[in-house]
C-alpha positions as a Markdown table, in Angstrom:
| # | Residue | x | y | z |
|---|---|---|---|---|
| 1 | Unk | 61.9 | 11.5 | 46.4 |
| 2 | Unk | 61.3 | 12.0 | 50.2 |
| 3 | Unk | 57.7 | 13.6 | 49.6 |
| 4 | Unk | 57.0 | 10.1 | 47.6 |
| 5 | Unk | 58.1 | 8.2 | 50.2 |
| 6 | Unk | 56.2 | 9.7 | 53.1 |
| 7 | Unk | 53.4 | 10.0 | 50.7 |
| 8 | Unk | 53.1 | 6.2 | 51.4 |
| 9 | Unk | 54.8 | 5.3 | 54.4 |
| 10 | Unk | 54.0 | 8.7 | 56.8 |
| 11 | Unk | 55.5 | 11.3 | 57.8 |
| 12 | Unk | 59.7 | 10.9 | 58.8 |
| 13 | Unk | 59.3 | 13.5 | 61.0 |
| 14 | Unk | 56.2 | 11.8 | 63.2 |
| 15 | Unk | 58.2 | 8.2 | 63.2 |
| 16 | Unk | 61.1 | 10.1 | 64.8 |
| 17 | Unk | 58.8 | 12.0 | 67.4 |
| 18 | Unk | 56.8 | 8.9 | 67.8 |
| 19 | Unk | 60.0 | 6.9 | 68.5 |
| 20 | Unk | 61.5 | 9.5 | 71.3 |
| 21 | Unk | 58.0 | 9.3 | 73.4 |
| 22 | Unk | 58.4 | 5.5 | 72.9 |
| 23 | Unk | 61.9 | 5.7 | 74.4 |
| 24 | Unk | 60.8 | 7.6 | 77.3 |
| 25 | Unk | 57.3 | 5.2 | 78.1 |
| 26 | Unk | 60.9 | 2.4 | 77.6 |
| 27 | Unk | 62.8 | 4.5 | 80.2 |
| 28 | Unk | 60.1 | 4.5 | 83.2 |
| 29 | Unk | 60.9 | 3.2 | 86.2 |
| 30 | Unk | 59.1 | -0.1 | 87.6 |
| 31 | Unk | 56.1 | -0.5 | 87.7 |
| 32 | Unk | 55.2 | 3.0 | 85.5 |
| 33 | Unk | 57.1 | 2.0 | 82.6 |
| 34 | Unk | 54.9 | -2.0 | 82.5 |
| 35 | Unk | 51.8 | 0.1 | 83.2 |
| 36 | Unk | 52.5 | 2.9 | 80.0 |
| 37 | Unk | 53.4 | -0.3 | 78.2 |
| 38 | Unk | 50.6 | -1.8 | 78.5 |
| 39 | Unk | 48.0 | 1.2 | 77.8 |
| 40 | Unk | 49.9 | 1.5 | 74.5 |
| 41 | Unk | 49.7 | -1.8 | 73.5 |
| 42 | Unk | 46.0 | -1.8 | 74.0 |
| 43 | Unk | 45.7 | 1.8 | 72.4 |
| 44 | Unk | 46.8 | 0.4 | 69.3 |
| 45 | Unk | 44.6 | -2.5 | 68.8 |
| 46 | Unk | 41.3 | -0.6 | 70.2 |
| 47 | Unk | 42.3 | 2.6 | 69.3 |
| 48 | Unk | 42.0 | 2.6 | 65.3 |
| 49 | Unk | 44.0 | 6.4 | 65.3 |
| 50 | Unk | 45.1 | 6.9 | 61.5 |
| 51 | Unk | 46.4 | 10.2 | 61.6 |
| 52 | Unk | 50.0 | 10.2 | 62.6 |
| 53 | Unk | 49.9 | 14.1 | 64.1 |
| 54 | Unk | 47.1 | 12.9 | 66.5 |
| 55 | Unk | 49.3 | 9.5 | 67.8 |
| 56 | Unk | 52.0 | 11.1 | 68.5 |
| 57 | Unk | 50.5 | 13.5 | 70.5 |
| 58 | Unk | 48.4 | 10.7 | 72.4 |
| 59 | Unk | 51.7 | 8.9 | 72.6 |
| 60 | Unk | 53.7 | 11.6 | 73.8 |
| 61 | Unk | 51.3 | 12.6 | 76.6 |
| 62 | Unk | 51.0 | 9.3 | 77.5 |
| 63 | Unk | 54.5 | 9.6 | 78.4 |
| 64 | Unk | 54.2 | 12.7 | 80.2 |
| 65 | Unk | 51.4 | 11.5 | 82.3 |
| 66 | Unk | 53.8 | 8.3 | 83.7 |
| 67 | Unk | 56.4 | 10.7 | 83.7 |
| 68 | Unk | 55.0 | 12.1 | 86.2 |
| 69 | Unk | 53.4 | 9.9 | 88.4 |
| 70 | Unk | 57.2 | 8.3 | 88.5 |
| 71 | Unk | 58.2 | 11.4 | 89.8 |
| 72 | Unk | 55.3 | 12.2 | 92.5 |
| 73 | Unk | 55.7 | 8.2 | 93.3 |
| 74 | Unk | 51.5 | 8.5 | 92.2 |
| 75 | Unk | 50.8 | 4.9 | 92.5 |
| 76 | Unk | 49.3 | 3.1 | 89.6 |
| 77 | Unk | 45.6 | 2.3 | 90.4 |
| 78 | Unk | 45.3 | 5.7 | 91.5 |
| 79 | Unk | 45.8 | 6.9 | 87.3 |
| 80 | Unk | 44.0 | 3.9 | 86.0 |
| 81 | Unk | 41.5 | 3.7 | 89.1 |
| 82 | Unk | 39.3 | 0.3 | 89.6 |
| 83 | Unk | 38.8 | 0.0 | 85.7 |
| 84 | Unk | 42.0 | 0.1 | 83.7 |
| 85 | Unk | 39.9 | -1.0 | 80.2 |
| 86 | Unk | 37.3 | 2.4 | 80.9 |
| 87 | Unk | 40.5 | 4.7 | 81.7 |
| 88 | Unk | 42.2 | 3.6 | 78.3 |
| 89 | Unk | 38.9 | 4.1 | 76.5 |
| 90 | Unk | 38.2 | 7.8 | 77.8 |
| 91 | Unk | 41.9 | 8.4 | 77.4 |
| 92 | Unk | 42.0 | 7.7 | 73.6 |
| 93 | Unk | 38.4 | 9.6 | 73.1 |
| 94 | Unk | 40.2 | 12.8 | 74.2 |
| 95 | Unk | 42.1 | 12.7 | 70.9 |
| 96 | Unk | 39.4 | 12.9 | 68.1 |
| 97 | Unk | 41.8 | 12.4 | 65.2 |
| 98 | Unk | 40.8 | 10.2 | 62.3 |
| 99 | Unk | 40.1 | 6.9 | 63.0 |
| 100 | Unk | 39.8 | 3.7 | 60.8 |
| 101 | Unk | 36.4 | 2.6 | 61.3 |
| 102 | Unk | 35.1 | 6.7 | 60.7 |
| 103 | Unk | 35.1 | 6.0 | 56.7 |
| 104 | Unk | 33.5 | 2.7 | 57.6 |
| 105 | Unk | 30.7 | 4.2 | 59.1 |
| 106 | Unk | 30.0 | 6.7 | 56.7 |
| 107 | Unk | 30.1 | 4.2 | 54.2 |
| 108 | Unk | 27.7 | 2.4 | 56.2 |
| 109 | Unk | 25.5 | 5.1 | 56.5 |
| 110 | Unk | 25.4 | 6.2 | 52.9 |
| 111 | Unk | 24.6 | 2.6 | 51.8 |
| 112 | Unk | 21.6 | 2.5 | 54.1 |
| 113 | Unk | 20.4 | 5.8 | 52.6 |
| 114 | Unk | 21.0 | 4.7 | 49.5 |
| 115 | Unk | 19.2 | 1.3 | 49.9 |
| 116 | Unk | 16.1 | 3.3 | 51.8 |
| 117 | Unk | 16.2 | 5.7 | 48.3 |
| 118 | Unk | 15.3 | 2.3 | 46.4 |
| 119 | Unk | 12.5 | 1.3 | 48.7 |
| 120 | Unk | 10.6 | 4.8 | 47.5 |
């Protein structure tokens, strides 16, 4: 029964491990804990990561990383620096899991093969 049921929802065992690096991005100190906050947030809009293995490692060294800085007192800018939308963006590409869109564009690129095959 479980196998069906992860088959469609995910893996139990990510959700758990997903939940406990949530809980400790929820148990930072101010102003680490609003700053991890928001990085998620954004990560899951713009991020498009489907495989569950690959977020919750993204998640769980997210965590790490503020973590961290809370513990060196690392202020924030310095970790984000002067573009906070640039630092998100090279911190999801380091995690080259399955995304969303990657079937989209292969889709996209067949279909204009295919199309080009007709012109011929």
């Amino acid at each position: 029964m479980t196998n069906w049921i992860e088959s469609i929802t995910g893996s139990f065992e990510q959700k758990k491990q997903y939940k406990r690096h949530a809980a400790r991005i929820d148990a930072l100190p101010e102003p680490y804990d609003a700053a991890a906050k928001a990085l998620l947030r954004y990560f899951h809009y713009s991020g498009g990561i489907t495989d569950g293995a690959t977020l919750v490692t993204m998640v769980g060294d997210l965590a790490d990383l503020w973590e961290q800085a809370a513990v060196d007192g690392t202020p924030v800018r310095e970790i984000v620096g002067d573009d906070p939308v640039e630092f998100a963006e090279t911190f999801v590409q380091a995690y080259i899991g399955k995304k969303w869109i990657d079937k989209e564009r292969a889709r996209l690129t067949e279909a204009i093969e295919d199309a080009e095959r007709g012109q011929r």
